[in-house]
Backbone and ligand atoms as CSV (ligand in chain L), in Angstrom:
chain,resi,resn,atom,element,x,y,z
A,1,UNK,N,N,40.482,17.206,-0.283
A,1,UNK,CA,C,39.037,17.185,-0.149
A,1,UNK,C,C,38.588,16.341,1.046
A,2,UNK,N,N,39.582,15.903,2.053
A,2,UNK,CA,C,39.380,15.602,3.127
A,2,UNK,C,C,39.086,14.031,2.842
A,3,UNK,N,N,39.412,13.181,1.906
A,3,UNK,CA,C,40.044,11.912,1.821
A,3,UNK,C,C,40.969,11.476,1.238
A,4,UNK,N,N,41.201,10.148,2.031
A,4,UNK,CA,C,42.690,9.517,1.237
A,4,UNK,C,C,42.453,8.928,0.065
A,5,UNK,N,N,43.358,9.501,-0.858
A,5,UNK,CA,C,43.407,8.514,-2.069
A,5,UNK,C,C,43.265,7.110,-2.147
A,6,UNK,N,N,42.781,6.427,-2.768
A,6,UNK,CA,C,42.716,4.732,-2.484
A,6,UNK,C,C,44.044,4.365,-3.196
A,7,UNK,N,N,44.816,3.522,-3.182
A,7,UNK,CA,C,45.634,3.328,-3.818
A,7,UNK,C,C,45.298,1.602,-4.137
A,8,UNK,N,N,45.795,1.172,-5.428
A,8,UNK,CA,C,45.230,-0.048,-5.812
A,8,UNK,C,C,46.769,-0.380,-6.773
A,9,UNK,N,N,46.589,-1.640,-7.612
A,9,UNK,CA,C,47.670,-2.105,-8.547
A,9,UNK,C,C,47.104,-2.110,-9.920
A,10,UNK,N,N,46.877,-1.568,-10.614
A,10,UNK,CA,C,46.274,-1.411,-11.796
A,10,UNK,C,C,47.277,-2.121,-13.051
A,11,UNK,N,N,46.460,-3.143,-13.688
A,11,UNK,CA,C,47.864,-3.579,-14.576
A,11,UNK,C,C,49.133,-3.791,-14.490
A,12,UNK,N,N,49.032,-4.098,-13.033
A,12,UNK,CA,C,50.771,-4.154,-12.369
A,12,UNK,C,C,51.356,-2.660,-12.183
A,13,UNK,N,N,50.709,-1.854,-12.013
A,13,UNK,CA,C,51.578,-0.423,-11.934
A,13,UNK,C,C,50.705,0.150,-10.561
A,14,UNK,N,N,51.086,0.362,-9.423
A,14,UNK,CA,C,50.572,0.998,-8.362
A,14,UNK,C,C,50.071,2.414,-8.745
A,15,UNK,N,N,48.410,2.513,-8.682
A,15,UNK,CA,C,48.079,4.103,-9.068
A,15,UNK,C,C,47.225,4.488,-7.911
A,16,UNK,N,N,47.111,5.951,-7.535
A,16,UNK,CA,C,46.628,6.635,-6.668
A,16,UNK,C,C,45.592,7.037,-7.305
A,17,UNK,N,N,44.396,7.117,-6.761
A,17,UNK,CA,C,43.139,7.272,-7.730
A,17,UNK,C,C,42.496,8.587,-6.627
A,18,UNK,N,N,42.448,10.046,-7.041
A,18,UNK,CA,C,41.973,11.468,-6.477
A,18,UNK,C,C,41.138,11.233,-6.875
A,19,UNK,N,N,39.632,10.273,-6.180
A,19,UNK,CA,C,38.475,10.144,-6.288
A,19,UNK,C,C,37.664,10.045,-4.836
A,20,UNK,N,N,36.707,10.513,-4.913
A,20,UNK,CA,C,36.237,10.227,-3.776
A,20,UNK,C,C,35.748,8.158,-3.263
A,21,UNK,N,N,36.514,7.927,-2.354
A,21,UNK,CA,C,36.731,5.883,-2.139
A,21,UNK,C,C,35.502,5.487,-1.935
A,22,UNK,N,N,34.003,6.455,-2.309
A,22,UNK,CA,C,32.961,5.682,-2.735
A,22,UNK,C,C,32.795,5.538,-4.143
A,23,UNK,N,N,33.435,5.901,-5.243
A,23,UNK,CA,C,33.201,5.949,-6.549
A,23,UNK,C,C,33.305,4.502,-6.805
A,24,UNK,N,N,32.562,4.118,-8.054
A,24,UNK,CA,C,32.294,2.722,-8.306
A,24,UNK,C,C,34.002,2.616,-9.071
A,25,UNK,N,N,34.718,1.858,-8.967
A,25,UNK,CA,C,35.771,1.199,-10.234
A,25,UNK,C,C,35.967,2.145,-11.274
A,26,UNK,N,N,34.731,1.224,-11.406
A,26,UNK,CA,C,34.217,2.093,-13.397
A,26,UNK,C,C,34.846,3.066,-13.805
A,27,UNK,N,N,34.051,4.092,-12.684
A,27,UNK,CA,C,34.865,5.257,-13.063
A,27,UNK,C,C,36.015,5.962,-13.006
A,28,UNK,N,N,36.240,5.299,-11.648
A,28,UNK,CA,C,38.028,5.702,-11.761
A,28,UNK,C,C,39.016,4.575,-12.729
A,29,UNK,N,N,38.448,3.617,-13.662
A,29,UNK,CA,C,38.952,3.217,-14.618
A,29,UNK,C,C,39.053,3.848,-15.687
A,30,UNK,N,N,37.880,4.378,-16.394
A,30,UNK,CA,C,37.339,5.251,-17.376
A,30,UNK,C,C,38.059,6.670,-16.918
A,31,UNK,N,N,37.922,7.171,-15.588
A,31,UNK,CA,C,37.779,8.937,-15.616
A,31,UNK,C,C,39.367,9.111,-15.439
A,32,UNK,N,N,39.551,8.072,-14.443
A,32,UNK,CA,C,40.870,9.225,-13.585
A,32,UNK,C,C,41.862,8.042,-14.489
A,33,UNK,N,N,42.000,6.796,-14.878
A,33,UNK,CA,C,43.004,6.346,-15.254
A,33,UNK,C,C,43.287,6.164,-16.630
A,34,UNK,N,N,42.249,6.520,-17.524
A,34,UNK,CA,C,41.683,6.883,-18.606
A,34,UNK,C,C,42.075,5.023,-19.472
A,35,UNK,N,N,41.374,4.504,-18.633
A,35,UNK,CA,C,41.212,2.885,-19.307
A,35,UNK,C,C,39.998,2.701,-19.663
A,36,UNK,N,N,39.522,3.454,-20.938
A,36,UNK,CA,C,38.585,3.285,-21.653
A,36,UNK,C,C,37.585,1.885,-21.945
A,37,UNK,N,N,38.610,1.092,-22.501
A,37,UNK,CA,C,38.380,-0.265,-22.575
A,37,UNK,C,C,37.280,-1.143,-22.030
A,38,UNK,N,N,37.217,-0.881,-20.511
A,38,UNK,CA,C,36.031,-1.252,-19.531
A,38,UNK,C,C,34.672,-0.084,-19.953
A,39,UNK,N,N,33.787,-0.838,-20.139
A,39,UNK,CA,C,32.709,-0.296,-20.584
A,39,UNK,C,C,31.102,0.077,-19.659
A,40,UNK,N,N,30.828,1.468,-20.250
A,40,UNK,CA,C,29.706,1.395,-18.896
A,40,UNK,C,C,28.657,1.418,-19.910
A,41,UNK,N,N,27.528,0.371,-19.639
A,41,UNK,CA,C,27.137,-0.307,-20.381
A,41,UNK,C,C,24.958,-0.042,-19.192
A,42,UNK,N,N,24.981,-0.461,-18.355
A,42,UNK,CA,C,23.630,-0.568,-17.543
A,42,UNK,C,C,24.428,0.410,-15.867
A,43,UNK,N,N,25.423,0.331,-15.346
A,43,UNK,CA,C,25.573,0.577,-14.198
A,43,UNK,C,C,24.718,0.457,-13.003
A,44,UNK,N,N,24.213,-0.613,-13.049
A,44,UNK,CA,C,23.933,-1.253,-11.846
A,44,UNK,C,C,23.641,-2.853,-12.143
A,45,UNK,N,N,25.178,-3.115,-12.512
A,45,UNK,CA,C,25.870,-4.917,-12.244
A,45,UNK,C,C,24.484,-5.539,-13.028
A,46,UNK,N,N,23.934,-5.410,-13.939
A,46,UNK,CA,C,23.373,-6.175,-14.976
A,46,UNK,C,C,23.926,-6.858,-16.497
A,47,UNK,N,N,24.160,-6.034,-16.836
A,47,UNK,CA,C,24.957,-6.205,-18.161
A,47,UNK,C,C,26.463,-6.946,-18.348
A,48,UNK,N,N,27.357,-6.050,-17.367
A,48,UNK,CA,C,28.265,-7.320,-17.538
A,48,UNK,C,C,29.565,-6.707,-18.441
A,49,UNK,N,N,29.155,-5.923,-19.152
A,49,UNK,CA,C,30.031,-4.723,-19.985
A,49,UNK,C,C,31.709,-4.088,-19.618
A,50,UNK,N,N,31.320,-4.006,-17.718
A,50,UNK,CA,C,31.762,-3.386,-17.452
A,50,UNK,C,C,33.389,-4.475,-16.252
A,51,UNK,N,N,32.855,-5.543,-16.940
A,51,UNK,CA,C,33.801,-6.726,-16.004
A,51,UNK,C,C,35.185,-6.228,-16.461
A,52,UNK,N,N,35.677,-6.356,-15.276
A,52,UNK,CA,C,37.361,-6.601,-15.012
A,52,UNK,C,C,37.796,-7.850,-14.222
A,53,UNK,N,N,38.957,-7.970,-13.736
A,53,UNK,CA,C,39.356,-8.700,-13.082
A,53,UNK,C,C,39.675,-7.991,-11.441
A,54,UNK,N,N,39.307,-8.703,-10.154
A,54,UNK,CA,C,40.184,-7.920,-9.183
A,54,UNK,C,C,40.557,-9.437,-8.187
A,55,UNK,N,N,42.160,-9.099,-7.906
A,55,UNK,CA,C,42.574,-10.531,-7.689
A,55,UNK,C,C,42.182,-11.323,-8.334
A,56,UNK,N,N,41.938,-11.642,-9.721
A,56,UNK,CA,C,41.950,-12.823,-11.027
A,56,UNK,C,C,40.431,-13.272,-11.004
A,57,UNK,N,N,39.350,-12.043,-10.085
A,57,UNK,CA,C,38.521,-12.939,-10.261
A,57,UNK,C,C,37.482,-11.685,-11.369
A,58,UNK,N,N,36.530,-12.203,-12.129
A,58,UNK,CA,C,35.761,-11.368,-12.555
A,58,UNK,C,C,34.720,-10.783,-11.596
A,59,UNK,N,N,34.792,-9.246,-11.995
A,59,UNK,CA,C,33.741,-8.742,-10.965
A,59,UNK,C,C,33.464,-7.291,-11.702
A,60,UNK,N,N,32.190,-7.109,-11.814
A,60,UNK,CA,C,31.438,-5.932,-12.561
A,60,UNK,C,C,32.120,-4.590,-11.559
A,61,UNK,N,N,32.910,-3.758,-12.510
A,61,UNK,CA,C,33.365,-2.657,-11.810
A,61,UNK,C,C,32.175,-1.311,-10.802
A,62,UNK,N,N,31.238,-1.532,-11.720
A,62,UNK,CA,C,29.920,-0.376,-11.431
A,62,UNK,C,C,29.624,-0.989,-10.316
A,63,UNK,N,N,29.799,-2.106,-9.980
A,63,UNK,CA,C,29.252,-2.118,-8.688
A,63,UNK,C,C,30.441,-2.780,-7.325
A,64,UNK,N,N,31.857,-2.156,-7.553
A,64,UNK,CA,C,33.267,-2.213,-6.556
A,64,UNK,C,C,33.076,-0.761,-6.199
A,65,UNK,N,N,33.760,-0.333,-5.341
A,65,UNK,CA,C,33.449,0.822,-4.884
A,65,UNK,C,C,35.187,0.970,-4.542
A,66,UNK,N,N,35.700,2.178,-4.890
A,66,UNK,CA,C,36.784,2.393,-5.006
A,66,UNK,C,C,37.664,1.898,-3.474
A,67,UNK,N,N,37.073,2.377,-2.117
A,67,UNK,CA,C,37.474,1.414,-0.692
A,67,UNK,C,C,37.618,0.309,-1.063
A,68,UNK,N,N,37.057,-0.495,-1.627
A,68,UNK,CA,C,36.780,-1.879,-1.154
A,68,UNK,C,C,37.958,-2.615,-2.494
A,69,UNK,N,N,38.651,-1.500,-3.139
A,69,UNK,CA,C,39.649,-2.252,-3.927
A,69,UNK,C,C,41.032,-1.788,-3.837
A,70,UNK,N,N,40.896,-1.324,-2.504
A,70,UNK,CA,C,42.615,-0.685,-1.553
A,70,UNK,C,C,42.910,-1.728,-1.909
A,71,UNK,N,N,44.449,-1.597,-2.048
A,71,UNK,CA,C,45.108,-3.167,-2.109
A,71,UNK,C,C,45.207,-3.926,-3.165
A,72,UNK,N,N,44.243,-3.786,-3.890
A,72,UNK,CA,C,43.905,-5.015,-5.037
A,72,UNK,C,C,44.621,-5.039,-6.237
A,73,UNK,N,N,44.649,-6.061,-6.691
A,73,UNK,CA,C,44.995,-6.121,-8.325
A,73,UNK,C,C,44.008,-6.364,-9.045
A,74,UNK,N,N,43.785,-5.029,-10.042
A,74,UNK,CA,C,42.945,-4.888,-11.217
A,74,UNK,C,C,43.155,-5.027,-12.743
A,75,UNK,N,N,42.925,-5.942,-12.943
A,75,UNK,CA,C,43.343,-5.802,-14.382
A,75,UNK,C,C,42.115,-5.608,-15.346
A,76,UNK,N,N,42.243,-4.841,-15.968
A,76,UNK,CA,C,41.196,-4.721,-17.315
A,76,UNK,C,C,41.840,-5.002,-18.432
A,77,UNK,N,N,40.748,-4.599,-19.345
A,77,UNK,CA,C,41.055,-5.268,-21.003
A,77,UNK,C,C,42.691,-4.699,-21.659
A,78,UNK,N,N,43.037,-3.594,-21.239
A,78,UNK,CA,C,44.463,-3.078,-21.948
A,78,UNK,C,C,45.319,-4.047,-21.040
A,79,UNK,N,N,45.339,-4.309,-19.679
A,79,UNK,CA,C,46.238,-5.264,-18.974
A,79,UNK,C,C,46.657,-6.544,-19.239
A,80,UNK,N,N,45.186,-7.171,-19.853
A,80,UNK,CA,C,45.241,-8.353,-20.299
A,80,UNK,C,C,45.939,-9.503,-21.005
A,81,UNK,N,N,46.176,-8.716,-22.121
A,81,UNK,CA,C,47.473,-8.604,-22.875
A,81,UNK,C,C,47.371,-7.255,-23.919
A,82,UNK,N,N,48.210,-6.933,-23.900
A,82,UNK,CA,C,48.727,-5.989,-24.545
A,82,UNK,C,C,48.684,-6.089,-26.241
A,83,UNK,N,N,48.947,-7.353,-26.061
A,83,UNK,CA,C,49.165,-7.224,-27.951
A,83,UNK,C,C,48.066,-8.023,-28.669
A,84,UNK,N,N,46.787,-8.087,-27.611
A,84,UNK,CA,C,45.520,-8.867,-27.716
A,84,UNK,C,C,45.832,-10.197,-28.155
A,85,UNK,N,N,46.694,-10.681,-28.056
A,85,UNK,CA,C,46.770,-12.149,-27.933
A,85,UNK,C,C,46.685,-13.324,-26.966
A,86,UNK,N,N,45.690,-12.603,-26.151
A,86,UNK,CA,C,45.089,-13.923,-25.216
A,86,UNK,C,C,44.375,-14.993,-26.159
A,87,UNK,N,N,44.171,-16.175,-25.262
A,87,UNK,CA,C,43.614,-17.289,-26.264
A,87,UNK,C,C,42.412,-16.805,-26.340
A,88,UNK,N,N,41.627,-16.210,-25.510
A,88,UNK,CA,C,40.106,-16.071,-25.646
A,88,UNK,C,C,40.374,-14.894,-26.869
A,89,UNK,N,N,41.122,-13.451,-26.936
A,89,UNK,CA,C,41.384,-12.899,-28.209
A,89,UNK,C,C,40.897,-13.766,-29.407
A,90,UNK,N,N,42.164,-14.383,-29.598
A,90,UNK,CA,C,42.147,-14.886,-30.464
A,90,UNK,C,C,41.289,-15.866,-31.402
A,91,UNK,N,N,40.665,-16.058,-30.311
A,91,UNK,CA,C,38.868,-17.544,-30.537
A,91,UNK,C,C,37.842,-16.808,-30.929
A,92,UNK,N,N,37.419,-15.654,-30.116
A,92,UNK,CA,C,36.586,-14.722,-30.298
A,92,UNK,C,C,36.932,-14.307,-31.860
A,93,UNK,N,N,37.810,-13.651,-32.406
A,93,UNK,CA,C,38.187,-13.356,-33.546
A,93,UNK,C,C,38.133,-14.452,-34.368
A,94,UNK,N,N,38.499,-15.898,-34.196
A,94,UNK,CA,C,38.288,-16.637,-35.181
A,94,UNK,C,C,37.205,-17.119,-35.113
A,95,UNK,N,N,36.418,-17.360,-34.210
A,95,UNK,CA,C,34.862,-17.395,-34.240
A,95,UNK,C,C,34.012,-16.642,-34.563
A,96,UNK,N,N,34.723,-15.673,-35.000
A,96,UNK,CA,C,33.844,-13.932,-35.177
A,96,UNK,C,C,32.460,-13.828,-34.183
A,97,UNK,N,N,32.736,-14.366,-32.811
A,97,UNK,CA,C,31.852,-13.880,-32.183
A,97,UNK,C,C,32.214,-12.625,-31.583
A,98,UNK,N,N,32.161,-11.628,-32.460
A,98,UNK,CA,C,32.134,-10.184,-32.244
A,98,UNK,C,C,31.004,-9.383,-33.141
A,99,UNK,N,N,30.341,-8.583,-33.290
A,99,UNK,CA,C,29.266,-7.612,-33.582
A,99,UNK,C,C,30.032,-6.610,-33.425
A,100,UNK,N,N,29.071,-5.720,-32.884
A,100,UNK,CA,C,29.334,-4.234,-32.644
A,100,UNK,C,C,30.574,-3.851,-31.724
A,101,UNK,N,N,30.948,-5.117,-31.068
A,101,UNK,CA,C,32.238,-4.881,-30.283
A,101,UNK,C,C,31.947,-4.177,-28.829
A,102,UNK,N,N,30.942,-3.766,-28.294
A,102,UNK,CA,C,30.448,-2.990,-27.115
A,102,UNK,C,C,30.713,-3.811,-26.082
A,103,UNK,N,N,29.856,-5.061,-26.095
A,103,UNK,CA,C,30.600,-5.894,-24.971
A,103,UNK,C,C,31.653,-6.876,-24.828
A,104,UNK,N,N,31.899,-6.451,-25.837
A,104,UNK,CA,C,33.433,-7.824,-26.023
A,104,UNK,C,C,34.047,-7.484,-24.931
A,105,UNK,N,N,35.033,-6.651,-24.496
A,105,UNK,CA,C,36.247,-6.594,-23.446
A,105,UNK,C,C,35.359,-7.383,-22.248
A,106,UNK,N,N,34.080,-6.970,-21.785
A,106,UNK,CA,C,33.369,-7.709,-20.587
A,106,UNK,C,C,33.543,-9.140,-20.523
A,107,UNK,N,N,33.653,-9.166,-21.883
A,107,UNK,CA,C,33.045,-10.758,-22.405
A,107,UNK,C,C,34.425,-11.276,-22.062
A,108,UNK,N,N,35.264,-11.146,-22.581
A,108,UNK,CA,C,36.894,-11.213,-22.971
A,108,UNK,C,C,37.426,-11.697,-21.525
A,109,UNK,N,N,37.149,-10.241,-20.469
A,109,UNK,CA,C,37.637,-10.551,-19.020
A,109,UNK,C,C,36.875,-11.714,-18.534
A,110,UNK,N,N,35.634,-12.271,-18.554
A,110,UNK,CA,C,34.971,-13.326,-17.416
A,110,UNK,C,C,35.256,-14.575,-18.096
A,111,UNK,N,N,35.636,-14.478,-19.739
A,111,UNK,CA,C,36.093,-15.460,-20.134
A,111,UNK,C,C,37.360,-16.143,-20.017
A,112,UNK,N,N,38.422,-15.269,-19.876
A,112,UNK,CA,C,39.565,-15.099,-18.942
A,112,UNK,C,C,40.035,-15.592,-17.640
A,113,UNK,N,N,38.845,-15.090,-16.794
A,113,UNK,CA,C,38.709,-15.192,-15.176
A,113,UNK,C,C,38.362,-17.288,-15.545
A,114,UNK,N,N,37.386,-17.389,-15.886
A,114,UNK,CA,C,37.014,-18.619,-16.323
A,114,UNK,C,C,38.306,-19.395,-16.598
A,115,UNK,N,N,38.434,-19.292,-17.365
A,115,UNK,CA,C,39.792,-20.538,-18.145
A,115,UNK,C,C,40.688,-20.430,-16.886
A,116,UNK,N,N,40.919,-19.368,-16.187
A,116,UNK,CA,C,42.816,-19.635,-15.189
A,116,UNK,C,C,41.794,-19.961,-14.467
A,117,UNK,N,N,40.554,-20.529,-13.922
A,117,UNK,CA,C,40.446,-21.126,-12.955
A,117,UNK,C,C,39.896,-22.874,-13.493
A,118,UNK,N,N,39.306,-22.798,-14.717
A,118,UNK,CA,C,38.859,-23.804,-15.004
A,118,UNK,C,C,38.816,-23.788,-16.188
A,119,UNK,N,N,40.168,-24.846,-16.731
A,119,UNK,CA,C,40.829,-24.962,-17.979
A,119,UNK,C,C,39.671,-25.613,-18.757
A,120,UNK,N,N,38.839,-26.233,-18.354
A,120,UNK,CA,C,38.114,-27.321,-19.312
A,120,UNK,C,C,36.406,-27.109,-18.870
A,121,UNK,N,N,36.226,-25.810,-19.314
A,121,UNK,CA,C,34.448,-26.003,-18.059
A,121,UNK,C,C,33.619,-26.363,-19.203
A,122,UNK,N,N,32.822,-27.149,-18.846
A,122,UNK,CA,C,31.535,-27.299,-19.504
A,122,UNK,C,C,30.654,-26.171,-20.202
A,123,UNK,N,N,29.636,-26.487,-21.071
A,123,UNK,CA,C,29.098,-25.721,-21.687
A,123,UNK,C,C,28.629,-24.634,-20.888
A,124,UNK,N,N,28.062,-25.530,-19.628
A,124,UNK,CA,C,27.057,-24.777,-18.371
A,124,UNK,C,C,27.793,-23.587,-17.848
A,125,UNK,N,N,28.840,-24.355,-17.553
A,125,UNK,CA,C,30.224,-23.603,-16.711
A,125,UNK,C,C,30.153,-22.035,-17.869
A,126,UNK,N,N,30.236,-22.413,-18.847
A,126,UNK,CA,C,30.235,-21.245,-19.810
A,126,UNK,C,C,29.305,-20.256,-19.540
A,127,UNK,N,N,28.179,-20.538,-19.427
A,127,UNK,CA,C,26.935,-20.190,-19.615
A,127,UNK,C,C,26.697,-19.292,-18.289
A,128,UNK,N,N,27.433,-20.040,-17.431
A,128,UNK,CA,C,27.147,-19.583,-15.815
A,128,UNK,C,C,27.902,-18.199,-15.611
A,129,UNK,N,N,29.453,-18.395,-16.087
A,129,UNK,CA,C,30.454,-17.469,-15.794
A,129,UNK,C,C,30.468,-16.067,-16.840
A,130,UNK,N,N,29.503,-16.501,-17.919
A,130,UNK,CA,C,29.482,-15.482,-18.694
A,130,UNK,C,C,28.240,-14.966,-18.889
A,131,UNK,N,N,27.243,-14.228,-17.989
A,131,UNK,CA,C,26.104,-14.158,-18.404
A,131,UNK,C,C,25.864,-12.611,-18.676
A,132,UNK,N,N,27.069,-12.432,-19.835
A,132,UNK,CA,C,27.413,-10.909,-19.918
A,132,UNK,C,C,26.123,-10.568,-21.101
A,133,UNK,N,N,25.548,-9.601,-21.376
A,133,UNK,CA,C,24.464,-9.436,-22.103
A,133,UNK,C,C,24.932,-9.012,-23.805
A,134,UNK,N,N,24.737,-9.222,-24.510
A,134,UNK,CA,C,24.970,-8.963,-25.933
A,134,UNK,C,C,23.702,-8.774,-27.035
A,135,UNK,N,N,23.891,-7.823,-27.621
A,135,UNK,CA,C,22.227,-7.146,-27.811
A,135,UNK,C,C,22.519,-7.488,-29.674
A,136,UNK,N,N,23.905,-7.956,-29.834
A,136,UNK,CA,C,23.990,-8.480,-31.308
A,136,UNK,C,C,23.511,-9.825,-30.987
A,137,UNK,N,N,23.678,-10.748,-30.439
A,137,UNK,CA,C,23.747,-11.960,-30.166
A,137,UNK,C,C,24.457,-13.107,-30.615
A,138,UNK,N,N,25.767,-12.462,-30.062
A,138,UNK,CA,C,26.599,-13.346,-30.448
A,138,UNK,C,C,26.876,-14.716,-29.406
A,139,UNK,N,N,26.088,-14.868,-28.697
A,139,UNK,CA,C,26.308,-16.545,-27.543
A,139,UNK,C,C,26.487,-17.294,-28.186
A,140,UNK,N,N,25.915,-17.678,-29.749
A,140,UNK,CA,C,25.972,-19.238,-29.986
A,140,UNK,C,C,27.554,-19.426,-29.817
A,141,UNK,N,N,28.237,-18.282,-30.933
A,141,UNK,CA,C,29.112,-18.104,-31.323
A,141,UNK,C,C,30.385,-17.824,-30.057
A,142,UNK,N,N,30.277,-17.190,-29.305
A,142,UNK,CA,C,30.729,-16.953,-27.831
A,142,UNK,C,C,31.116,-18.114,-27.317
A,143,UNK,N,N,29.673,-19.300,-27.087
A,143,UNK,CA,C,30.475,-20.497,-26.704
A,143,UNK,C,C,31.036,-21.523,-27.265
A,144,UNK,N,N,31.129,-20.978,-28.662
A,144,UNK,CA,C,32.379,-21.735,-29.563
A,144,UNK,C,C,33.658,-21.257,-29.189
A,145,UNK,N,N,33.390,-20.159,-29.049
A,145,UNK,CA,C,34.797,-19.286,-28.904
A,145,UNK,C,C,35.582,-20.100,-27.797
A,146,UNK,N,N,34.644,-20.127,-26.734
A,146,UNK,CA,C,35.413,-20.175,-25.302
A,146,UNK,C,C,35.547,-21.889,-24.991
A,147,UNK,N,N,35.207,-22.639,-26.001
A,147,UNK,CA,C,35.206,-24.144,-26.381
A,147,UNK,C,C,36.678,-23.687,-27.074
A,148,UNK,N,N,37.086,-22.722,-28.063
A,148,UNK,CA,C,38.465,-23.043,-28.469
A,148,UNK,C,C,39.185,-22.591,-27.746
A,149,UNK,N,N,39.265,-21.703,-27.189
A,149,UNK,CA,C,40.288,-21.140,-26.412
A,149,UNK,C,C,41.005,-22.086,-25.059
A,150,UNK,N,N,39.932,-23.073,-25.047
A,150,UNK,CA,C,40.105,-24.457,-23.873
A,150,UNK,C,C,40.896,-24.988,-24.525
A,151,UNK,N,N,41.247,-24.918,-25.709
A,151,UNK,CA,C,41.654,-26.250,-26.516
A,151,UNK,C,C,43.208,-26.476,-26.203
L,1,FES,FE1,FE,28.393,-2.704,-14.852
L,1,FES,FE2,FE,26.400,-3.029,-16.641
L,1,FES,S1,S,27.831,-1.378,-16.461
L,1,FES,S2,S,27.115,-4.445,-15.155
């Protein structure tokens, strides 16, 4: 179709994505690599739903554009760990700051991105790095979570 495939590192596995290299992430997460997990939630970088990781950092997929993640390492929620036993997993679940479950994985990744850069952040720090939207309202509970998962 008269472009090059983007090629990226997806979960540690090099994939060729037959999309056109303006498509947002999102969708070649969801369409072509069928990593459900990442959620499209507002698509246009509000909500927060739709966070992954690229190079360890959190960044709303709906608004990466498939060019601009040649090269990269992406990890989403199935990459994360596999057997959902990250510490944030596991806090979230014992904090039952989960609801409807819609934005958890968003929540999951920036909480993630957070801790490997800053083992011990403040409430604020919390507040700042996660301003993923949740329509159950689970925050109180969220920043208990991400208070244990520091621990
Ligand atoms: Fe990307 Fe809402 S779907 S921020």
């Amino acid at each position: 179709k008269g472009f090059t495939m983007p090629r990226m590192i997806v979960n540690d596995r090099p994939v060729d994505i037959a999309m056109d290299p303006r498509t947002p992430l999102l969708w070649a997460l969801r369409d072509a690599a069928n990593l459900t997990g990442t959620k499209y939630g507002c698509g246009a970088g509000d909500c927060g739903a739709c966070t992954v990781m690229v190079d360890g950092a959190a960044l709303r997929a709906c608004l990466v554009t498939l060019s601009e993640c040649e090269g990269r390492f992406i990890t989403t929620i199935e990459g994360l760990s596999p057997d959902r036993s990250h510490p944030v997993q596991q806090a979230m679940v014992a904090e039952q700051a989960i609801q409807c479950g819609f934005c958890t994985p968003g929540i999951v990744m920036a909480a993630a991105a957070l801790l490997a850069r800053n083992a011990n952040p403040s409430d604020d720090d919390i507040r700042d790095a996660i301003p993923n939207l949740c329509r159950c309202g689970v925050q109180p509970r969220l920043l208990e979570a991400v208070r244990r998962a520091a621990r």
